[in-house]
C-alpha positions as CSV (number, residue, x, y, z in Angstrom):
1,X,16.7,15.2,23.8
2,X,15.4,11.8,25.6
3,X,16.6,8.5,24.6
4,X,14.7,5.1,25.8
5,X,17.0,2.4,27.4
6,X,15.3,-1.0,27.6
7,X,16.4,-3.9,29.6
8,X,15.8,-6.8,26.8
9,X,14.7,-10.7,27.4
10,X,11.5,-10.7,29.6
11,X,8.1,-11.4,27.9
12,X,5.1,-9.1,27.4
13,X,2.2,-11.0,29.0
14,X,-0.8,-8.5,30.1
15,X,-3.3,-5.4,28.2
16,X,-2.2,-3.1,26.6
17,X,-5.6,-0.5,25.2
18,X,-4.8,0.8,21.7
19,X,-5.1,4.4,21.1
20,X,-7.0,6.3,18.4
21,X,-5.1,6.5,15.1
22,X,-3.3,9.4,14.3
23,X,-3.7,8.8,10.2
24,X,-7.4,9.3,10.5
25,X,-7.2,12.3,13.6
26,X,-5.3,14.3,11.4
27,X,-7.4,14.5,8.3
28,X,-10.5,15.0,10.7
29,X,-8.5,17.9,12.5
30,X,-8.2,19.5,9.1
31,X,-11.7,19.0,8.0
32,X,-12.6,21.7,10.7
33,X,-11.3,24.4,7.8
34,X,-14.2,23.6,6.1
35,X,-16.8,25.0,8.6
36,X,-17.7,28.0,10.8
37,X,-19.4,25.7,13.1
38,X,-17.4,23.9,15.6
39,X,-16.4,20.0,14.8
40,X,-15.8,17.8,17.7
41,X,-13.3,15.0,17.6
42,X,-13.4,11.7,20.2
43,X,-10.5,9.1,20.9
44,X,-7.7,12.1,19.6
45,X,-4.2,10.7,20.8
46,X,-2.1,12.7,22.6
47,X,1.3,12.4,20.3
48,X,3.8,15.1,18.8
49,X,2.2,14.8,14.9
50,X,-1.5,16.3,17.1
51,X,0.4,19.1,18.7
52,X,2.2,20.2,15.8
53,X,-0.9,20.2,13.8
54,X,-2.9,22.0,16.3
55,X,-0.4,24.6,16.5
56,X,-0.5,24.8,12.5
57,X,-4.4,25.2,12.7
58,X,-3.8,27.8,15.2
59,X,-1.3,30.1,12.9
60,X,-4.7,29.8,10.8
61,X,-6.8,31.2,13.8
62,X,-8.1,28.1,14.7
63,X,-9.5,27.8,18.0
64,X,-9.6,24.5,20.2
65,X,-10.6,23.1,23.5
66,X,-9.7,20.0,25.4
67,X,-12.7,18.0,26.5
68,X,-13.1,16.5,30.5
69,X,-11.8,13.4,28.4
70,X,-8.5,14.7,27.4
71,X,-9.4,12.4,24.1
72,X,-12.0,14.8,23.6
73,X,-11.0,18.2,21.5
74,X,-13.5,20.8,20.2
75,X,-12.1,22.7,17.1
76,X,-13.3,25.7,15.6
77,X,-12.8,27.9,12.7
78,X,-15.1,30.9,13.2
79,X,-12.9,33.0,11.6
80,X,-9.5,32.2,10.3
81,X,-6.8,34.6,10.2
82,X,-5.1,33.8,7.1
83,X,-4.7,30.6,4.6
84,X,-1.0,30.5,4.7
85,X,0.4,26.9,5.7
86,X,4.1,28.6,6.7
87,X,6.9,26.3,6.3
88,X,8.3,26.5,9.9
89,X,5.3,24.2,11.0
90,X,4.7,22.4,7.3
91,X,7.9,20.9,7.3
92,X,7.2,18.9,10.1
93,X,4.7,16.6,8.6
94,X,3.9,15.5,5.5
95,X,0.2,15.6,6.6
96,X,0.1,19.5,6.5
97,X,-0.8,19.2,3.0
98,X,-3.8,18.4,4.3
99,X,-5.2,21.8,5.0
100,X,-5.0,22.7,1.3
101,X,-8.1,21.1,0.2
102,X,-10.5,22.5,3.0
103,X,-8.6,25.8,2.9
104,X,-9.4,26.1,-0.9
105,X,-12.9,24.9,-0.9
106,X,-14.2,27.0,1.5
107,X,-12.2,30.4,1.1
108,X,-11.3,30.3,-2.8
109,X,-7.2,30.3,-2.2
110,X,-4.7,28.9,-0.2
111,X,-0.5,29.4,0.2
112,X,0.8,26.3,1.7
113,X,4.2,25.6,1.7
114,X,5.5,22.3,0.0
115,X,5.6,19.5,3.0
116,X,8.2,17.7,4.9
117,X,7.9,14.0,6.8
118,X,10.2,11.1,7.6
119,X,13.1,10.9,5.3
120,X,11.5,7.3,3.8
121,X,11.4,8.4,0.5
122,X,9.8,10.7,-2.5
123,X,6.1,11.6,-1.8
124,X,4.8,13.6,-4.6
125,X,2.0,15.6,-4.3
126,X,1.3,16.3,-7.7
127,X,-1.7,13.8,-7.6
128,X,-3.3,16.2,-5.1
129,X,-2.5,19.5,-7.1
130,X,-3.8,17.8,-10.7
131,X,-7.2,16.8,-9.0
132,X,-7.6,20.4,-7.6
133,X,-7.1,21.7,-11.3
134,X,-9.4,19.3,-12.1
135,X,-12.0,20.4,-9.7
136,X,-11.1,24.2,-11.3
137,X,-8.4,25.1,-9.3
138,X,-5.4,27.6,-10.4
139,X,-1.9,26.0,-8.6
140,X,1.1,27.4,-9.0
141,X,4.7,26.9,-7.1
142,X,6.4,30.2,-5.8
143,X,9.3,29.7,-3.7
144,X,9.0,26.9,-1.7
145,X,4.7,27.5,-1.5
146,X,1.7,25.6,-3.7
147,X,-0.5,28.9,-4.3
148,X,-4.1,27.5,-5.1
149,X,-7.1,29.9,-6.3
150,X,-10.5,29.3,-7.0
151,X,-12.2,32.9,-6.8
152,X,-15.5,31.5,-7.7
153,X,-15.7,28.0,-6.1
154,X,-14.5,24.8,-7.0
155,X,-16.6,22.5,-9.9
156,X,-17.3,18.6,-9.0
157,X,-15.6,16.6,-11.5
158,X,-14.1,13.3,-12.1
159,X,-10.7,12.3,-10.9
160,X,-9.1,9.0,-11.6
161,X,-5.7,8.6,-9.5
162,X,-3.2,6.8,-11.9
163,X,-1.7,5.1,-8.5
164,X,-2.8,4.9,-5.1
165,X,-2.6,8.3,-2.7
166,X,-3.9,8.3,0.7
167,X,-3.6,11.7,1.3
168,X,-4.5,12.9,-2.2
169,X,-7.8,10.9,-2.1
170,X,-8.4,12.4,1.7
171,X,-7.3,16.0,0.6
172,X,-9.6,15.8,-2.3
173,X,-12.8,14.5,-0.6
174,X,-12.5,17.1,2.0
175,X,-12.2,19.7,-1.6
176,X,-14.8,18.2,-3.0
177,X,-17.3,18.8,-0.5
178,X,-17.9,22.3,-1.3
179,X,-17.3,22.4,-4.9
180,X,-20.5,22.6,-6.7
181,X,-22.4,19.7,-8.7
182,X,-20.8,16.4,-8.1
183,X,-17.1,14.7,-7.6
184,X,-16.2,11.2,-8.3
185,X,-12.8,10.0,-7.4
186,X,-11.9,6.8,-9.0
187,X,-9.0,4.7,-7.7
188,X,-9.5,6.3,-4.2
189,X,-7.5,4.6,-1.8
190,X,-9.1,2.2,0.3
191,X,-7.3,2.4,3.8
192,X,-9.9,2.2,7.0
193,X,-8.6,6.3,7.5
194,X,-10.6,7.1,4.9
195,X,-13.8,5.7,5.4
196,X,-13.3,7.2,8.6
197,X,-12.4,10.9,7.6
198,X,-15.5,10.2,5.1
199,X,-18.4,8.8,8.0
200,X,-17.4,12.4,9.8
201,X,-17.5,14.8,6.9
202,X,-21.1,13.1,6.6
203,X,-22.2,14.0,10.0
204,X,-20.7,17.5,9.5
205,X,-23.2,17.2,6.6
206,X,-21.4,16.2,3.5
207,X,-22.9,13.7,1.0
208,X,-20.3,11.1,0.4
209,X,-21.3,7.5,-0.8
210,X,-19.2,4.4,-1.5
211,X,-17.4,4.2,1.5
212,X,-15.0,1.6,1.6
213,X,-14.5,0.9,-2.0
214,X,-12.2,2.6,-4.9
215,X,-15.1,5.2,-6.1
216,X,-16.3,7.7,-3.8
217,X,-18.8,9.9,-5.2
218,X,-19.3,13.5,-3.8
219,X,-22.6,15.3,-4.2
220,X,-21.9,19.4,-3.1
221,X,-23.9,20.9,-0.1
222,X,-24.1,24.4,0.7
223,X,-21.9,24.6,3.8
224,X,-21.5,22.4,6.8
225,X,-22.4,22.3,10.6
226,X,-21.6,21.0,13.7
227,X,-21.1,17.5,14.2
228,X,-19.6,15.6,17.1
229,X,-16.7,12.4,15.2
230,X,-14.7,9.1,16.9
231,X,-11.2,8.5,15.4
232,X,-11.4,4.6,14.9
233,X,-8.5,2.2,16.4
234,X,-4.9,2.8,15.7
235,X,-4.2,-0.5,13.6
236,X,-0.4,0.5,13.3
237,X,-0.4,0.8,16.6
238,X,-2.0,-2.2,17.3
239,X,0.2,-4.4,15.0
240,X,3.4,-2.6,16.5
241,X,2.7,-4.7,19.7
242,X,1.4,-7.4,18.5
243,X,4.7,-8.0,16.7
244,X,6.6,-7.3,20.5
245,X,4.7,-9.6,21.8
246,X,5.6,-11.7,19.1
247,X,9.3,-11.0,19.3
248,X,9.1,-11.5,23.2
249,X,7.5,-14.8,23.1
250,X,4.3,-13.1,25.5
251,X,1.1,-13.1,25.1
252,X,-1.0,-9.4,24.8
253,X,-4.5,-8.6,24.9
254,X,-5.2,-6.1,22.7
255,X,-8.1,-3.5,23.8
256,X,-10.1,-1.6,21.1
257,X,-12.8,-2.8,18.6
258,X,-12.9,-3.3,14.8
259,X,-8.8,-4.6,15.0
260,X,-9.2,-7.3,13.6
261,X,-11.0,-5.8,10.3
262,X,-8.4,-3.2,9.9
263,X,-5.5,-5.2,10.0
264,X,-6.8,-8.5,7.8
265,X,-3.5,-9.1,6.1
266,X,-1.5,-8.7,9.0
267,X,-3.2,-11.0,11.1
268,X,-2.6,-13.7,8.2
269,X,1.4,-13.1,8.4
270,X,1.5,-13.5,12.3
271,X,-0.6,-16.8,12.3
272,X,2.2,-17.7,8.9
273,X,4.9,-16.8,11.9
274,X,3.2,-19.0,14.1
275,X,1.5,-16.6,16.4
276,X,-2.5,-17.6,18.1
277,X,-4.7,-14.8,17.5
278,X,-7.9,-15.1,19.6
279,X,-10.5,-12.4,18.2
280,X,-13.2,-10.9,20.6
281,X,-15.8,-8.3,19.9
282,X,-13.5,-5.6,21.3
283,X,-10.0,-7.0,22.1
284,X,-7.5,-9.1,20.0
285,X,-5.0,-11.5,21.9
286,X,-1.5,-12.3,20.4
287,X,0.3,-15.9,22.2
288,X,3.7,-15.8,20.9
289,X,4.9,-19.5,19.5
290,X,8.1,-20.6,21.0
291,X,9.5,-21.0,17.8
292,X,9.0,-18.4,15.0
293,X,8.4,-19.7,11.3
294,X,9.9,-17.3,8.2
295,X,7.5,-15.6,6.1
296,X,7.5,-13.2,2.9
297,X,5.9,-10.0,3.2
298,X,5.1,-8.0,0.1
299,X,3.8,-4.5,1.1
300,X,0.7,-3.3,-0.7
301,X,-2.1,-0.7,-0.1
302,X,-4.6,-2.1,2.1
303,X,-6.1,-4.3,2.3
304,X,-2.6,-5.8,1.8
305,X,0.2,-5.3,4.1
306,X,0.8,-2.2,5.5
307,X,4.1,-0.4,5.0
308,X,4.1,1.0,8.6
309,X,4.3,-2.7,9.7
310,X,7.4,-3.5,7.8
311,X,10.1,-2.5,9.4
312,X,8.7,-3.9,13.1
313,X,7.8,-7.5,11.4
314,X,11.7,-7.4,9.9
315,X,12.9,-7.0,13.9
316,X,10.5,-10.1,14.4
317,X,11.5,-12.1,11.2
318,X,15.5,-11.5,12.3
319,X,14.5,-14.4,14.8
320,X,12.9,-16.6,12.9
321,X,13.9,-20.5,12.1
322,X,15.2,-19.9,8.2
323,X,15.0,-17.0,5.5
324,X,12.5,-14.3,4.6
325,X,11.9,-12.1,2.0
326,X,10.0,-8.4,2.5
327,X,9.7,-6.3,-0.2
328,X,9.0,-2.9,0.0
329,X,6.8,-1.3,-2.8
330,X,5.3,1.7,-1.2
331,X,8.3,3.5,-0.3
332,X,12.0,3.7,-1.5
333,X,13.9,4.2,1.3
334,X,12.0,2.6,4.0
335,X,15.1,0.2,4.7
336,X,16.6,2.5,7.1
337,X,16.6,0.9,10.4
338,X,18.6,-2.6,8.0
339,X,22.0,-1.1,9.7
340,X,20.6,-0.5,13.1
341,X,19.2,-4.2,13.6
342,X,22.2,-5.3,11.7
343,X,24.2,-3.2,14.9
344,X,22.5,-5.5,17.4
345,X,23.4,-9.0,15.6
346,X,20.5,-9.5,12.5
347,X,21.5,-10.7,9.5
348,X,19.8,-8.9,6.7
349,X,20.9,-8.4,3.5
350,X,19.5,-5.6,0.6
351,X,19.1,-5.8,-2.6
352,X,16.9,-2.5,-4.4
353,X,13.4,-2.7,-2.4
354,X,14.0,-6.4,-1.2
355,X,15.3,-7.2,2.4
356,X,16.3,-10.8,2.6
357,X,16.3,-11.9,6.5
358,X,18.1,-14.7,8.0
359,X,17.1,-15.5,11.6
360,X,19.7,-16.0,14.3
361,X,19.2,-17.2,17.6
362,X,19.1,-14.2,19.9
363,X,19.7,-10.6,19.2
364,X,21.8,-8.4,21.5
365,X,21.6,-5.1,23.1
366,X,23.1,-2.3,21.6
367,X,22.9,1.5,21.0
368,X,21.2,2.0,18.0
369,X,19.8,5.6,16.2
370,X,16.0,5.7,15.3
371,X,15.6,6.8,11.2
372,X,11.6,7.7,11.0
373,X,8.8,6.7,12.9
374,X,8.1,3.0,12.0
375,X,11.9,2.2,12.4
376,X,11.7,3.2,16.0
377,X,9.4,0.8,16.9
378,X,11.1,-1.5,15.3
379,X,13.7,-0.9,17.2
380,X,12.0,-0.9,20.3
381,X,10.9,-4.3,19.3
382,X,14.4,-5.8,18.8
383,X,15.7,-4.4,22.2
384,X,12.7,-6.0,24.0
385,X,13.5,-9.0,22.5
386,X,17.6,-8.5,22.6
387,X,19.8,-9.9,25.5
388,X,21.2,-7.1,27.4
389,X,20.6,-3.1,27.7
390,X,19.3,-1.4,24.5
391,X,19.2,2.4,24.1
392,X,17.5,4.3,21.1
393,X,18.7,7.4,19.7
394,X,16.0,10.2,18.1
395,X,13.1,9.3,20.5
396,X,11.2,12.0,19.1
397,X,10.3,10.2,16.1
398,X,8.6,7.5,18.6
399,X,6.5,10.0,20.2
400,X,4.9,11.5,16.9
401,X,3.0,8.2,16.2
402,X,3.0,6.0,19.5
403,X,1.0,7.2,22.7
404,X,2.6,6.3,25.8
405,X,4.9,4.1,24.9
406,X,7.0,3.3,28.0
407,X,3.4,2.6,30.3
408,X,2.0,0.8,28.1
409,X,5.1,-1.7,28.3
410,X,6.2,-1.2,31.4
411,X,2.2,-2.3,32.2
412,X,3.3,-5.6,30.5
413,X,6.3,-6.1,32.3
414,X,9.0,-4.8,30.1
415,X,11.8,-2.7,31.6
416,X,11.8,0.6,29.5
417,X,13.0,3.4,30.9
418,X,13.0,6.9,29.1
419,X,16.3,9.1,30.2
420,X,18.2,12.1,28.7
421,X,20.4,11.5,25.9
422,X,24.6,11.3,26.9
């Protein structure tokens, strides 16, 4: 096991070209399952969450190619082997689940065992299982396994989500697809993944209208073909270092279009911090202030603040002038990585789902243990910034959502430097 040791205090000045997000390559993998005809995908990171997934689509008898642009995969389900999701590859990820609704549609049953993830909190997927009854679905639980029938084919219906699910309303478009008359889903979330998973189920062929707002309306098509897809941007990725070059008082350009659409309420907390933000056509530049100003952060579904940018603008907000307040009100236990910044000299201070973050002057090296994904980065963040030698624990929760990681800094003059754990 590998561990990143990072040589804090020097600014990021210099490109850094953001990768395609992982939150819409994964729904777009699975939407292969709903087709014999092969789907290509373009701007597919290379990270641990895409491998594991590929190997899960394999165990289905999915087949796949790399492109001459290693961004480039061809998938194809010709002929799947069998619609059991096993739990020694669901467990992983939480975004296994998404198999279920293609699975379903197009064959008439699926066994997929109940999902795992980062350990941030409950993630109920009973949202997903109610709108597949609705849609005529049979679901049952048998140990450990959602069982889903539908001998005859799924039936459009309406589905209004009581709360927002990102993965219910992308498990349920991809169902709804194939189920006959039309679907509406009401409440659907709004995140930039799905509009994306949406424009490439409508060049497989798919009828899907109202992208970008809360009601996405399905109308059913008899089965569809071939298309060739682009996974938009990474916007988590692109905030991640935008907040390092933030915390390292640097300046980053930002390579990729659309950014500064898909990350409107983040931009608005860095400028409240005290950050320039030039926007181009394809690039976004980040100048750090000298001084950082505090700011409250309230995470919301976009387009408010993303969750998966907390935790790396708390490593930022530990060195800001006065006190901040984040609240967290997407996940319950996304206050993980509190101790391990705490370790390396913040002061922050929890109360329920409400951080309360006193800046201090510098923060100091240390060794510190990544909890999930997002806290890694933030961690990563807060030894770049730290005086002294940093080393993170659990790198393997960095390398299932960041591409890279240690070239792309070291690119920008960082000193990061990934060695095996003591």
């Amino acid at each position: 096991m590998d561990c990143l040791r990072i040589q804090g205090g020097r600014p990021l000045k210099g490109e850094v070209p953001i990768s395609g997000a992982k939150n819409a390559a994964l729904p777009a993998m699975a939407a292969c399952l709903l087709t014999e005809a092969p789907l290509q995908l373009n701007n597919v990171p290379d990270l641990a969450d895409i491998r594991a997934f590929l190997l899960l689509l394999e165990t289905l008898g999915v087949t796949y190619q790399k492109g001459p642009d290693v961004r480039q995969l061809t998938l194809s389900a010709a002929s799947l082997r069998q619609v059991l999701a096993p739990y020694n590859l669901v467990r992983k990820m939480r975004a296994s689940i998404l198999v279920l609704g293609p699975l379903l549609a197009r064959h008439g049953r699926a066994k997929v065992s109940l999902p795992g993830g980062c350990a941030i909190g409950v993630r109920p997927i009973d949202l997903h299982l109610k709108g597949l009854e609705t849609l005529g679905a049979s679901i049952s639980l048998e140990d450990g396994y959602i069982c889903a029938e539908a001998p005859k084919g799924l039936v459009g219906g309406t589905i209004t989500f009581p709360i927002v699910t990102v993965t219910g309303t992308e498990n349920l478009l991809m169902a709804a697809t194939l189920a006959q008359g039309t679907t509406t889903l009401i409440n659907a979330a709004l995140e930039p993944e799905i509009a994306n998973l949406a424009q490439c189920l409508n060049a497989m062929g798919a009828h899907i209208t109202g992208l970008g707002t809360p009601t996405l309306t399905i109308e059913c098509v008899p089965a569809l073909k071939s298309a060739s897809h682009t996974i938009l941007p990474d916007r988590i990725e692109a905030g991640t270092y935008a907040l390092a070059a933030i915390a390292t008082r640097g300046t980053l350009t930002l390579r990729a279009p659309q950014l500064a659409s898909l990350l409107p309420s983040a931009l608005s907390v860095f400028t409240q911090i005290g950050a320039e933000i030039t926007v181009e056509e394809r690039s976004l530049t980040i100048a750090a202030p000298s001084t950082f100003s505090s700011c409250d952060i309230t995470t919301e579904p976009f387009p408010g603040y993303p969750t998966d940018l907390q935790a790396q603008a708390m490593a930022v907000l530990s060195l800001a002038e006065g006190a901040s307040l984040i609240r967290e009100t997407i996940w319950e236990n996304r206050f993980l990585h509190v101790a391990e910044l705490v370790r390396m000299g913040a002061h922050i201070s929890v109360q329920g789902l409400t951080a309360v973050v006193r800046g201090v002057p510098a923060l100091q090296g240390a060794p510190v243990m990544a909890t999930d994904l997002r806290a890694s980065s933030s961690l990563v963040i807060a030894g770049l910034a730290a005086r002294g030698e940093t080393t993170i624990n659990r790198l393997y929760h960095l390398d299932r959502g960041y591409e890279a990681v240690e070239e792309k800094l070291t690119a920008c003059g960082a000193c990061v430097e990934r060695v095996p754990a003591s």
